[in-house]
N, C-alpha and C positions, 0 to 999 in steps of 0.2 A: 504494500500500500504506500504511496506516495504520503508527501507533506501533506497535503492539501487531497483529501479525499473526492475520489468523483463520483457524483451521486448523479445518474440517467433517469430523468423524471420524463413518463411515458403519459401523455393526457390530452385527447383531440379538441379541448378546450384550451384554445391560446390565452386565456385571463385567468387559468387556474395554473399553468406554466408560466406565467409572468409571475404571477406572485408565490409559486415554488419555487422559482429560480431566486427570486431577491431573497427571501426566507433565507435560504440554504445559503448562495454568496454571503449575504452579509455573517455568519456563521462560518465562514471560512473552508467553505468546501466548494472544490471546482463543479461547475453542471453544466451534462447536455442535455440536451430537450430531444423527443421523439413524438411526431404528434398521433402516430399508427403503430400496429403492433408490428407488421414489417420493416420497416425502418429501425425501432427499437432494436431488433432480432439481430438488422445488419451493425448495427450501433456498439450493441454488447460485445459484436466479433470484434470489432476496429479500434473503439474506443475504448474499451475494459475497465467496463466501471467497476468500483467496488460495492456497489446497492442500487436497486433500483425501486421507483416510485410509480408503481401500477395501476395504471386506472382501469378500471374493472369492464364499463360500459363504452368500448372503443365501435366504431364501425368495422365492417371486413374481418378483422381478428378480434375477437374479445381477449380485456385483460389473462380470462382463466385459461386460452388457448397459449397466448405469448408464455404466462407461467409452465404450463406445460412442456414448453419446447424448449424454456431454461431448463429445468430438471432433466429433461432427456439427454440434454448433451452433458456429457463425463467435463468437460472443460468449464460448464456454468452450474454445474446441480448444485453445489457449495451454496453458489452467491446467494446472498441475501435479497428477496424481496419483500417489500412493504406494499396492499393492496389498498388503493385508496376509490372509495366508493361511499356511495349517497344510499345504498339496500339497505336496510336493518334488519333484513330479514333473517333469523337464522342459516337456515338452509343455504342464501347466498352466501353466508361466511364459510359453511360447513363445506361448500363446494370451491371458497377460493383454498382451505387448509387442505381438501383432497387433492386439488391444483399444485401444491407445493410451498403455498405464500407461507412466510415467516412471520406477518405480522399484519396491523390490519389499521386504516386511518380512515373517519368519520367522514365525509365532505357536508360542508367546508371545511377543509383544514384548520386546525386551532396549530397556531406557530410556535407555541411551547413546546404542546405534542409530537409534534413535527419532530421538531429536534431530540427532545430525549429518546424519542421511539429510534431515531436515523442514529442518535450517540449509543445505544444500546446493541443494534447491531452491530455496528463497526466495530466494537469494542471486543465483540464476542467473533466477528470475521478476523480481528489482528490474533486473537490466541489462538483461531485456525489454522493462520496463516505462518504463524510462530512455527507450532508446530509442524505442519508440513516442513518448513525450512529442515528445521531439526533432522525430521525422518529422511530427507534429502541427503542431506550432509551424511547419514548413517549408511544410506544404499552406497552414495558412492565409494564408504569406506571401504563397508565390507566387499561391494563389485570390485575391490582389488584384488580381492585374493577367490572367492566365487562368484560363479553366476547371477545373471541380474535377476533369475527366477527366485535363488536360494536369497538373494542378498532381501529382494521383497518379502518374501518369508518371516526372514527372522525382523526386520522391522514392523512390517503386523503383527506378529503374533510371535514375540518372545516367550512365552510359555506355550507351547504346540507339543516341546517333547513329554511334558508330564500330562498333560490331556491326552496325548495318541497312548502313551502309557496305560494310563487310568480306562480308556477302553476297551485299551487291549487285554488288561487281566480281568475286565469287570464280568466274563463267561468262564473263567477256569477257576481253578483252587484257591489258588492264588490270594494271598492277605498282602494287599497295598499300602504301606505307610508312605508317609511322602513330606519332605522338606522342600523350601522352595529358597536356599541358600547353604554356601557350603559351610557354614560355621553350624547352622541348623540341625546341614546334614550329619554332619561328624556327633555333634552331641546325641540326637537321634539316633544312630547307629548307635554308641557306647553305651545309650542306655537301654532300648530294644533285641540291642544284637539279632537284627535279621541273618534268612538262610542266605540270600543274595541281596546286591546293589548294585542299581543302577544310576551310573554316577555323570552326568551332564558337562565339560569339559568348560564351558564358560558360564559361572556362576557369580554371583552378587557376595562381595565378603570374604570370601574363597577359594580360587578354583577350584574345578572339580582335581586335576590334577593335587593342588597340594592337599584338598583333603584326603584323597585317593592314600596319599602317603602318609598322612596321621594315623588316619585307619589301620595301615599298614602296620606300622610303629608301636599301636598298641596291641598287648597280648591278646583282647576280648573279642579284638575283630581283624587279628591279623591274618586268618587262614579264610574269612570268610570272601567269596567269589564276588568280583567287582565288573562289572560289565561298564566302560568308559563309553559314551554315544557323544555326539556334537551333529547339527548340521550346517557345517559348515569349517570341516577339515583344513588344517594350513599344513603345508610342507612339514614332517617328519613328528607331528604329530602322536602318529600310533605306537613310534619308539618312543617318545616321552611318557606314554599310557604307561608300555612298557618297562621301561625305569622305576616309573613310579609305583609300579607293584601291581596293574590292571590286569586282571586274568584273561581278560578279551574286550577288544576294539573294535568298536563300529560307526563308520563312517555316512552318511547321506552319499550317494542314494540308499537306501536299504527298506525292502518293506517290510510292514509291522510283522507280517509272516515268518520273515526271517528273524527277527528280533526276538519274538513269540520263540520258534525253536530253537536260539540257544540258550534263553531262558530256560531252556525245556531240557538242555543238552546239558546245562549246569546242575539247574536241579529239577528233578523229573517232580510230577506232581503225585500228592497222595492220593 
């Protein structure tokens, strides 16, 4: 988002776009005007607002079609829209939130409203936008060393291996205990002493590696079988498992099947 936010007010009343536009300039946010939902549509692609101002009852396009056509495109579903309409009708609103609208404004606009409702989203579009950054900066870490399939992966959904886990034993014998860091893990293990462990290679607190070797090191759970998994392997890896006392490595790709059998191959079920 820029200095100066752009807000696309979409209204085929030219005197309700005159005094949306001075509202919002004087408020210090840049606007373009669309006076049809086609234009609008082209507008969104060109001009990349950050929010836009809906009027509901357009000719040719109605406002709940133009919303529609944001949500469907991957490039505008995010954006924020505000519908602004003169209906009170329930049902009208019920079918601008099935449309996708974010928010909703009275006509006539009251220019108080205006603003806190326009400062409300934005606010909530920048820790969007934060984050997406973030998750950015994270893919292309990790797309250094794997793929951009794995690298999106682990950015959605850093906890994926204890969930495919937790399914995968929720039809066998199989008694699940689970930590979800390795300081957690280790005490967890020392005071449970499972028959086996499944130990996640990058962990919060500490790695699975180094607790792999605590484990090791102590008498209560030194002989007990440690199965090391990650998805998303770096270079010489599976020999540090090794080192550290892993009785077996598994790398992504691998499926739960196979995963399942050496579970199975470690310790058979009763």
């Amino acid at each position: 988002m820029s200095q100066f936010p752009r807000i696309l007010a979409v209204d085929d009343n030219k005197q309700t776009l005159t005094l949306l536009q001075r509202a919002l300039t004087a408020a210090q946010y840049e606007v373009v005007t669309a006076e049809d939902g086609p234009t609008a549509l082209k507008l969104i692609g060109s001009a990349a607002p950050d929010l836009v101002l809906l009027d509901v009852m357009m000719p040719g396009m109605s406002g709940y079609e133009v919303c529609q056509h944001i949500r469907a495109n991957e490039a505008t579903c995010l954006l924020p829209v505000v519908m602004l309409t003169a209906l009170t009708d329930v049902a009208d609103r019920i079918r601008g939130i099935e449309a996708g609208a974010d928010d909703f404004l009275s006509k006539p606009v009251n220019r108080e409203e205006l603003l806190t409702r326009v400062k409300s989203l934005l606010r909530i579009k920048t820790l969007h936008d934060d984050v997406e950054t973030k998750n950015h900066l994270l893919r292309n870490l990790f797309g250094r060393y794997v793929s951009a399939e794995v690298a999106a992966e682990i950015v959605a959904d850093p906890g994926r291996h204890l969930k495919m886990v937790r399914q995968l034993l929720a039809r066998t014998a199989y008694r699940l205990i689970e930590a979800t860091d390795g300081e957690m893990g280790v005490a967890t293990a020392l005071n449970e002493v499972p028959d086996l462990i499944l130990m996640d290679i990058q962990l919060p607190k500490m790695s699975g590696l180094d607790a792999t070797r605590r484990l090791r090191a102590d008498p209560k759970t030194a002989a007990i079988p440690i199965i090391v998994i990650t998805s998303f392997a770096l270079s010489g890896d599976d020999q540090k498992a090794k080192d550290a006392g892993a009785t077996a490595y598994m790398a992504k790709p691998y499926s739960p099947r196979e995963l399942l059998q050496m579970i199975r191959n470690l310790l058979p079920e009763q």
